[in-house]
C-alpha positions in Angstrom: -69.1 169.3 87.7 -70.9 172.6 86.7 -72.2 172.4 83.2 -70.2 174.8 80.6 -73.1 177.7 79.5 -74.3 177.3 76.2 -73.2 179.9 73.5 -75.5 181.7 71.4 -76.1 180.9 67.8 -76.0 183.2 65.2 -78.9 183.8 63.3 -79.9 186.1 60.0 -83.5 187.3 59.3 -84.8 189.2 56.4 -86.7 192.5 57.3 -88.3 195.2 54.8 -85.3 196.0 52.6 -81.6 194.3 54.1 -81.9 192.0 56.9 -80.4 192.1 60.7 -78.5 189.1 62.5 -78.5 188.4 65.7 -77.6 186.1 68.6 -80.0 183.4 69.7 -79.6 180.9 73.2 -82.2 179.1 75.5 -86.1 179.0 75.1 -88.9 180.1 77.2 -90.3 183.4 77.0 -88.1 186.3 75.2 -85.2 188.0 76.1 -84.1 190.4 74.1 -80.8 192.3 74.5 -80.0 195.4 72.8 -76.5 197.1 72.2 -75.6 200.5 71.8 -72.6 202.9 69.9 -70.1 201.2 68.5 -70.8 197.6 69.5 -72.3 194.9 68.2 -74.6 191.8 69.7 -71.3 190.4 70.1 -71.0 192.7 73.4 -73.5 190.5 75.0 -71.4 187.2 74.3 -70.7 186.5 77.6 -74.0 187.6 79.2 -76.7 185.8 77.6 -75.3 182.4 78.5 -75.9 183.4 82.1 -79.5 184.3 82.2 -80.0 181.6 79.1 -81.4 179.2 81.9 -84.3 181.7 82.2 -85.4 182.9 79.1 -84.8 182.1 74.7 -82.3 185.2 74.7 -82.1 187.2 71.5 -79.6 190.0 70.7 -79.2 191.2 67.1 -77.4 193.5 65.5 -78.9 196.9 64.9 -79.5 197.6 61.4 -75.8 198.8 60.0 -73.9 197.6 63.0 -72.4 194.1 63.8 -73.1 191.4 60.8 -76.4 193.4 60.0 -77.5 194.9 56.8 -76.3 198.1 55.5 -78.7 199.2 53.4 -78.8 203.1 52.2 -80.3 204.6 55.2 -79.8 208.3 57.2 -79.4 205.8 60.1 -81.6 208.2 62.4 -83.4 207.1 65.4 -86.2 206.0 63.8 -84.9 204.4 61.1 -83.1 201.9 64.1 -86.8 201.6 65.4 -88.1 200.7 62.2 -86.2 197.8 61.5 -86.1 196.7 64.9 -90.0 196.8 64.8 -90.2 194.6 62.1 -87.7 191.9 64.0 -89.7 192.2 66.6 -92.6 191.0 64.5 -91.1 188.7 62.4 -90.5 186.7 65.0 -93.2 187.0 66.1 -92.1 187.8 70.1 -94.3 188.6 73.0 -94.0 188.7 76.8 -90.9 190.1 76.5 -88.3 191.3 78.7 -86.0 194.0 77.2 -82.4 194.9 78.5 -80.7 197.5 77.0 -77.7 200.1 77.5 -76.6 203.2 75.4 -78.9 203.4 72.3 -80.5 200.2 73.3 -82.0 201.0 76.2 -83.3 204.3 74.6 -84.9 201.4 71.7 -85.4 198.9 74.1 -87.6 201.7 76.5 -89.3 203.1 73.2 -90.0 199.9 71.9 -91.8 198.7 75.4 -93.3 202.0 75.4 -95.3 201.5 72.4 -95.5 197.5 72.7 -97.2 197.1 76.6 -99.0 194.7 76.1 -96.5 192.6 74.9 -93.6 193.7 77.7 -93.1 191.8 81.1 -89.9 193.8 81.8 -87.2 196.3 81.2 -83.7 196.6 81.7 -81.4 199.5 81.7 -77.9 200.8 82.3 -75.8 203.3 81.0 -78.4 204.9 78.9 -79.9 207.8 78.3 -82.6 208.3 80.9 -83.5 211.6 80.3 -83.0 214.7 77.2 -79.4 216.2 78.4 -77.8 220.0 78.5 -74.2 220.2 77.1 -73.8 221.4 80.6 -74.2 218.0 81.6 -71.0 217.3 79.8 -67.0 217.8 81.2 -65.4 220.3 79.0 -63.0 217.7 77.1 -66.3 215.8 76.1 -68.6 218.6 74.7 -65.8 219.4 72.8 -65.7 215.8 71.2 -69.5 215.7 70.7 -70.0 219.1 69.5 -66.9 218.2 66.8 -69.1 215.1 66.0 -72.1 216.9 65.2 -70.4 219.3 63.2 -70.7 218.9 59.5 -67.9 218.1 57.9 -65.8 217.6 60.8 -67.7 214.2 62.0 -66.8 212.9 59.0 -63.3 213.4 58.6 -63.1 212.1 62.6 -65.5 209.2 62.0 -65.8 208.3 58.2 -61.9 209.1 57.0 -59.8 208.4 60.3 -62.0 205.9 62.0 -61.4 208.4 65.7 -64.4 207.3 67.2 -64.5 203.3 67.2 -60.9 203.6 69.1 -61.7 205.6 71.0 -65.1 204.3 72.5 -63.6 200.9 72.8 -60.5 202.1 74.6 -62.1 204.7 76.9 -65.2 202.6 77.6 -63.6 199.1 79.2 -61.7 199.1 81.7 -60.5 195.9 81.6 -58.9 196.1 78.1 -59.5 194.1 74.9 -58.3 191.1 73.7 -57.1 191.4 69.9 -59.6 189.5 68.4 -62.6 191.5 70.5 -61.4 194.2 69.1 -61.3 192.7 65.4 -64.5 191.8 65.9 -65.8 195.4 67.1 -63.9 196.4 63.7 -64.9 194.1 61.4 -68.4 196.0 60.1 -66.7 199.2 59.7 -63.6 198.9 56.9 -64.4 201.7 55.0 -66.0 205.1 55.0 -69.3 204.4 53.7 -69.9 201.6 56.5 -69.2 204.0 59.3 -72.0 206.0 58.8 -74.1 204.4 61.4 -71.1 205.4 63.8 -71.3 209.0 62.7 -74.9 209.7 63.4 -75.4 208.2 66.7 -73.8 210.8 68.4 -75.6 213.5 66.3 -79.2 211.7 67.3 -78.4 212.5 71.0 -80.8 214.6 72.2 -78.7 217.7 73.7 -80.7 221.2 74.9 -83.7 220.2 72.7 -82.0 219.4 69.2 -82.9 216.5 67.4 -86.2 217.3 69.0 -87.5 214.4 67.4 -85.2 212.5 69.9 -85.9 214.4 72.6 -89.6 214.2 72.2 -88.7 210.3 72.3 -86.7 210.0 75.3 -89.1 212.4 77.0 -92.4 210.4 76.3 -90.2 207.0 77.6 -89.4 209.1 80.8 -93.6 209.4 81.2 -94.3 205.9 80.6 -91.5 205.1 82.9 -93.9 206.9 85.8 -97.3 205.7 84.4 -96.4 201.7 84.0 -96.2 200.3 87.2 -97.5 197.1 86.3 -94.1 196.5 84.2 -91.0 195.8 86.7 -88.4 197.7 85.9 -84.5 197.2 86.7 -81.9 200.2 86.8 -77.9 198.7 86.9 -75.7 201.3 88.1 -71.9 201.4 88.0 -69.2 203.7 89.6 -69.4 207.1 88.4 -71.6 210.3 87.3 -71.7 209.3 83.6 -75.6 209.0 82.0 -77.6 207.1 83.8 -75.0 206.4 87.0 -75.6 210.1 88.1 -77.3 210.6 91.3 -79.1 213.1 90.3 -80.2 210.5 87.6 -80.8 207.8 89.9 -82.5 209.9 92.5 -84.6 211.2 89.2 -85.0 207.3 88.3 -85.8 206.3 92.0 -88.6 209.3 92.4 -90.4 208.7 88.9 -89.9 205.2 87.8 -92.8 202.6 89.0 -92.0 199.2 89.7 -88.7 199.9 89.6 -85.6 198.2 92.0 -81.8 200.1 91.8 -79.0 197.4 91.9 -75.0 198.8 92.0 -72.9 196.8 90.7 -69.4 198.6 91.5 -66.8 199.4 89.2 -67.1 199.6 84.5 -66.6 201.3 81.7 -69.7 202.5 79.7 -69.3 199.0 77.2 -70.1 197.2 80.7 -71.0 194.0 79.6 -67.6 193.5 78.2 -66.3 194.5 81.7 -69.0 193.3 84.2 -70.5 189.9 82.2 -70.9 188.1 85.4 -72.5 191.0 87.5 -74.7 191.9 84.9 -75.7 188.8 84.0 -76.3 187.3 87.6 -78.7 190.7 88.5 -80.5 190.0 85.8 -81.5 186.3 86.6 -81.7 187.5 90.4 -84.7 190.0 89.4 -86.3 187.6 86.8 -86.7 185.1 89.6 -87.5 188.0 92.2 -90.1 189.7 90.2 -91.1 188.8 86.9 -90.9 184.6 86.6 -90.4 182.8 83.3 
């Protein structure tokens, strides 16, 4: 008989003012997992049983999201950084592998960015490899983005009639969700005031130049992408142009990335974990035993 996967704990830690929870499973060196807009760590449920076996896995919460603190916060960029540095250092983690898609693998690429020495790899997908045009978008979606980033209309869409958490769930799985998935993915947002996390993401994406703050960001993780070749590095691709499944992104990625290995693993929406937990998971442990070890 095959032994069932262990689940992941759930786990609270204090840092500077609120505190973030997160997901914890296995031992060994760290793993950490990092989710994106409008998910939680609970997107990874599935996953980090599978590369468990190699690795104490970690996925919290960003700081407003999931079962994490909510404290009064702009909920920037930076202010995600921030409280995910001091995770990071509260528990004190090194040698770490990151794996990260949407916003997290924008964090989990910043973070290894400024943390080398204590990186042994990084994992990506549908993320944000590069600062993007709103020429990069279809019509139908610069029109939703541009209405998110407009003041006062992202907040009647987001904050007042909740638009953007149904929508992201239902355009980005293919596979559907079950009810209580979907309370779960709902749970941290009842009212206005705790859907302001949701709101600014899409107003931190770095489109022809503006937040240039962001930009700047995803611009210096493109260098460091091309000057770190002693970090392996894993790209996960899925059908489709979106983000980081263009080809002109992968042939970018493929071109400029050192250490780096392309694996496709056929068909997803953008919340692939939820859709793919078994692909995902089983190219991760493939790569860990290929080219980084425990």
């Amino acid at each position: 008989m095959t032994a069932t996967p262990a689940r992941a704990t759930v786990r609270r830690l204090d840092v500077l003012d609120s505190f973030l929870s997160y997901r914890e499973v296995g031992s060994g060196s760290p793993i950490v997992f990092l989710h994106g807009n409008p998910t939680s760590s609970y997107v990874w449920r599935d996953v980090l049983p599978l590369v468990a076996p190699r690795g104490r896995c970690l996925a919290p919460d960003l700081i407003g999201m999931g079962r994490s603190g909510k404290p009064d916060s702009p909920y920037r960029f930076q202010d995600h950084a921030r409280y995910l540095d001091a995770w990071f250092d509260a528990l004190a983690l090194r040698d770490v592998v990151l794996v990260g898609f949407d916003w997290g693998g924008v964090l989990a690429l910043d973070w290894a960015r400024r943390h080398g020495d204590r990186v042994r790899g990084v994992v990506v997908f549908e993320t944000f490899l590069q600062p993007m045009r709103w020429s990069d978008y279809p019509p139908q979606g610069a029109e939703l983005f541009r209405a998110l980033r407009t003041p006062g209309v992202g907040e009647v869409m987001v904050l007042e009639q909740n638009q953007f958490l149904a929508r992201s769930l239902g355009n980005g799985v293919k596979r559907g969700l079950a009810e209580a998935d979907r309370a779960e993915y709902h749970a941290p947002f009842p009212d206005p005031a705790s859907r302001r996390p949701m709101l600014q993401w899409p107003r931190e994406l770095p489109i022809d130049g503006e937040p240039a703050d962001v930009a700047a960001v995803v611009d210096e993780n493109g260098r460091w992408l091309a000057s770190s070749p002693e970090i392996p590095k894993l790209l996960l691709t899925f059908d489709g142009g979106g983000l980081s499944n263009s080809p002109a992104v992968v042939a970018w990625a493929q071109r400029t990335m050192q250490n780096l290995e392309v694996v496709p693993l056929g068909a997803a929406g953008h919340h692939a974990p939820e859709d793919a937990p078994d692909a995902i998971g089983g190219a991760i442990v493939a790569w860990l035993d290929r080219r980084v070890g425990r």
